[in-house]
C-alpha positions as CSV (number, residue, x, y, z in Angstrom):
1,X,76.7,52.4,157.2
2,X,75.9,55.4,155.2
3,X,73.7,54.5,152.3
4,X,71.4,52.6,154.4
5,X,67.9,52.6,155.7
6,X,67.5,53.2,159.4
7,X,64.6,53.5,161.3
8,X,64.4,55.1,164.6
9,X,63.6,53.2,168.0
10,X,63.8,56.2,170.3
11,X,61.5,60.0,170.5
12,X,59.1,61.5,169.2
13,X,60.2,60.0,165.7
14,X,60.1,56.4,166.4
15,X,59.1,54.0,163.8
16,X,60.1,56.6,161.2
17,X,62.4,55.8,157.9
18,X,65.3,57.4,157.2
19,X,68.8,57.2,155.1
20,X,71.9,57.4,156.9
21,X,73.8,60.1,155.2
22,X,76.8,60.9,157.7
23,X,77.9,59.0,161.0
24,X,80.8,59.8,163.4
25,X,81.4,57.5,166.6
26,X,78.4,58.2,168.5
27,X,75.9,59.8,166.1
28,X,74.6,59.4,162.7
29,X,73.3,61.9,160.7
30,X,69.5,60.8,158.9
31,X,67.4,62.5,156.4
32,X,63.8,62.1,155.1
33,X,64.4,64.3,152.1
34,X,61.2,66.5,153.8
35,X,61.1,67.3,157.1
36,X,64.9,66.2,157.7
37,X,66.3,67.5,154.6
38,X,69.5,66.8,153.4
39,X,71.1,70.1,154.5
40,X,69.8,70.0,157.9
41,X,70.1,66.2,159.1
42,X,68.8,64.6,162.3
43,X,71.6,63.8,164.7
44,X,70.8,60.8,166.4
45,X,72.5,58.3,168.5
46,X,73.4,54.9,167.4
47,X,72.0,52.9,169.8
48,X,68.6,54.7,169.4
49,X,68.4,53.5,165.8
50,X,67.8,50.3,164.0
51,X,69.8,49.7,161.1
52,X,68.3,48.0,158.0
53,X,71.2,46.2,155.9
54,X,69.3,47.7,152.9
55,X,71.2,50.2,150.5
56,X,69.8,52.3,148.3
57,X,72.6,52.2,145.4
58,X,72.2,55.7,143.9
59,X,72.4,57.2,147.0
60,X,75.4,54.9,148.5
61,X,77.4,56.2,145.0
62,X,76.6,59.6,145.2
63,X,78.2,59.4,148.8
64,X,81.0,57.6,147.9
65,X,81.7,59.8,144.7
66,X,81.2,63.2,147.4
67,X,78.2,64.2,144.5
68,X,75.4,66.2,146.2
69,X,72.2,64.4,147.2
70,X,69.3,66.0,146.4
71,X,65.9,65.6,148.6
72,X,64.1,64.2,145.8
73,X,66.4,61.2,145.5
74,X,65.7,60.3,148.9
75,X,62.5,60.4,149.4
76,X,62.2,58.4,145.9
77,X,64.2,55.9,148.2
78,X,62.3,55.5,150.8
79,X,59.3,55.3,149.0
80,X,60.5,52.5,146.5
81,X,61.9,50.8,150.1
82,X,58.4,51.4,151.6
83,X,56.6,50.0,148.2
84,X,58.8,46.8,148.3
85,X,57.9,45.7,152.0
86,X,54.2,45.7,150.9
């Protein structure tokens, strides 16, 4: 699941993109590269997010190689995700 695009379906936040950058058994960890940075992610629970089978591949490799992720690569994510869908 990390890599991916979630959005949320629960809070204040719903409706809101984000990339899965972490999960454990109950949470996942998302960031917006702004006001969920990388450093500080949102912990949210599973079932309170809807998971889009959409990977961004720069990101998914720079998890999978344990490189750091940097803000601006993922809000240049989301907004190539976002530009796509209209």
């Amino acid at each position: 699941m990390t890599g991916m695009f979630a959005t949320s379906r629960a809070g204040h936040d719903k409706g809101k993109l984000y990339i899965i950058i972490e999960e454990s058994e109950e949470y996942v960890y998302l960031t917006d590269g702004r006001l969920k940075p990388v450093d500080r992610p949102k912990k949210k629970k599973k079932k309170h997010i809807q998971i889009i089978r959409k990977v961004d591949e720069t990101i998914q490799f720079m998890i999978e190689e344990k490189k750091p992720i940097s803000n601006e690569m993922v809000k240049r994510a989301i907004k190539e995700y976002e530009h796509k869908l209209v």
